[in-house]
C-alpha positions, -999 to +999 in steps of 0.1 A: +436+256+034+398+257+036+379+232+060+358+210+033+318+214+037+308+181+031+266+184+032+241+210+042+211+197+060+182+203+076+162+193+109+134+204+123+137+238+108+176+244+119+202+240+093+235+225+099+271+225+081+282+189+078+323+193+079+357+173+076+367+167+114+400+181+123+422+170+148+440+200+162+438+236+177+422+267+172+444+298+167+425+314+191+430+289+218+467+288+209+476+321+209+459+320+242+484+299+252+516+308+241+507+350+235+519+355+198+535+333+170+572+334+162+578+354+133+588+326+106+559+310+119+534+336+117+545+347+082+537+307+075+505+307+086+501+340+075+507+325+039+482+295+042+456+317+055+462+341+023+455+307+003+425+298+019+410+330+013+414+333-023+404+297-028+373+312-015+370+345-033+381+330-063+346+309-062+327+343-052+322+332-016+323+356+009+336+341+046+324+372+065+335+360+099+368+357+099+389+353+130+412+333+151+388+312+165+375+300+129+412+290+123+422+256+126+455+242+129+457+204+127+488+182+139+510+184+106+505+218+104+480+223+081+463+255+089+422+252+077+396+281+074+360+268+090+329+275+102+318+289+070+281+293+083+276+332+078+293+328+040+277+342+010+282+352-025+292+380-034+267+405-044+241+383-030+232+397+000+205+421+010+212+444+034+198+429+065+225+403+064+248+431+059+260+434+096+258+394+100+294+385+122+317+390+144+320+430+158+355+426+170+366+411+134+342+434+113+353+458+086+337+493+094+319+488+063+302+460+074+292+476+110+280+502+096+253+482+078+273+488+039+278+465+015+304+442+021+331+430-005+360+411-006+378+436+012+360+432+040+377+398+048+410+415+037+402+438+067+392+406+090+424+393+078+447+418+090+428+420+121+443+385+124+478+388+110+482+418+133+470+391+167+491+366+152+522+388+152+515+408+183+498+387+206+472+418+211+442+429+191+443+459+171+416+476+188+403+470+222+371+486+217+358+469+187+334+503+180+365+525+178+377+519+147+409+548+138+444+539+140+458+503+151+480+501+180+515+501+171+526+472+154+564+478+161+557+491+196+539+460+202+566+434+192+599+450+189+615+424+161+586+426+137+597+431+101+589+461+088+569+447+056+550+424+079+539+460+097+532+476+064+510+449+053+488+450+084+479+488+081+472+486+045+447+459+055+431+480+082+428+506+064+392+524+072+389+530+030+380+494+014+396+508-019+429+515-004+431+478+012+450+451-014+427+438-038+429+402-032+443+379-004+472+370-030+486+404-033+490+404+007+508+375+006+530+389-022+535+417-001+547+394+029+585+389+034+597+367+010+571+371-014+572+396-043+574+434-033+568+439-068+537+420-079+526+427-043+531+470-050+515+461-088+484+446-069+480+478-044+478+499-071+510+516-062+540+524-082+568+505-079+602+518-064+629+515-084+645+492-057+614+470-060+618+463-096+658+459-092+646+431-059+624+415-085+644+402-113+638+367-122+663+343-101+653+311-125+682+300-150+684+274-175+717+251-167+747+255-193+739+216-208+700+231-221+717+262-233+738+242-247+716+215-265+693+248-275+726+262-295+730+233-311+693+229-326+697+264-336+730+259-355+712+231-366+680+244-379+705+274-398+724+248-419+694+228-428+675+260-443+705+273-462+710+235-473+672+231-486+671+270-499+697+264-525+675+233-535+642+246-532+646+276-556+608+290-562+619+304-596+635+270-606+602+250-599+572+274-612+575+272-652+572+311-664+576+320-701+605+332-693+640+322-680+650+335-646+679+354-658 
């Protein structure tokens, strides 16, 4: 879910991103044209963006200008995260480059000249979750930066995780955002509310550990093969005990009685 950088050149002093071509629309332009996503769908997209961005954290790389625009959807589907041309490492940066981006997709951190972390894409990406789900930004004046409109108010049929997801990413404390791209999509619907509540640092609810019990089961025919080895594996080391007697083979002085 990442657009592939194929070379980084240079001519006559500019430098230029070589990149994979892809055939398809930008989610800006297509929430443009149709207002918001369909719910199923935006949780979808929502999941492939959450991939794409911790394929890039998980290499240190900071995309720092994240938004709809940026966000390409080709014609199977495939949703791709481009234009990687403000990216850096993390840790990397000095603080000039600090406010390098887009103001209506910054973190507050990051407009106010601080040091920017992962979980200032985490912010960018709820920024985008709550366009994709809405059809509306989150602010409307990108310099006022309190509490997001509504999501609820905004689209009536909106789960309520989906909601809760979006305000922990906006929140205005970078420590109190999730950690990592992963733990929001755990936190999505379907995912795990579990892991997802582990990764936010929060403690679980006793519903959320009751939600999260392993629904993987081994068919009755392994179980059943598994019994028999074990039964197996029993006779055959009683069988060999009674032959293999330590005190019968080591010659002591002495009898074992």
């Amino acid at each position: 879910n990442v657009c592939r950088v194929y070379d980084i050149g240079e001519v006559r002093g500019s430098t230029f991103l070589s990149m994979e071509y892809v055939d398809g629309e930008d989610l800006r332009s297509l929430l443009r044209r149709i207002g918001r996503l369909p719910p199923d769908k935006a949780v979808e997209i929502a999941r492939k963006l959450c991939a794409g961005l911790a394929a890039s954290h998980d290499k240190g790389v900071l995309h720092r200008d994240l938004k709809p625009a940026n966000i390409m959807i080709d014609g199977h589907g495939q949703v791709l995260i481009t234009d990687f041309g403000l990216a850096a490492l993390a840790g990397q940066l000095d603080e000039a480059q600090f406010r390098a981006g887009t103001p209506a997709y910054m973190a507050p951190e990051q407009m106010a000249g601080k040091e920017v972390s992962v979980r200032s894409d985490i912010y960018a990406l709820g920024l985008v979750l709550h366009e994709m789900f809405t059809g509306k930004r989150a602010f409307e004046d990108s310099s006022q930066r309190t509490t997001p409109t509504a999501v609820s108010s905004l689209a009536k049929d909106i789960d309520p995780l989906v909601e809760r997801v979006i305000l922990r990413c906006l929140d205005l404390d970078p420590n109190k955002r999730p950690a990592s791209a992963l733990a929001v999509a755990a936190a999505l619907p379907g995912g795990d509310p579990l892991q997802a509540a582990l990764a936010a640092g929060d403690t679980p609810t006793p519903g959320m550990v009751a939600a999260s019990g392993d629904t993987q089961r081994i068919s009755v025919r392994t179980a059943g093969i598994c019994l028999a080895w074990i039964v197996a594996g029993g006779v055959a080391a009683v069988i060999l005990g009674t032959k293999a007697n330590i005190l019968q083979r080591i010659p002591f002085s002495h009898s074992p009685e």
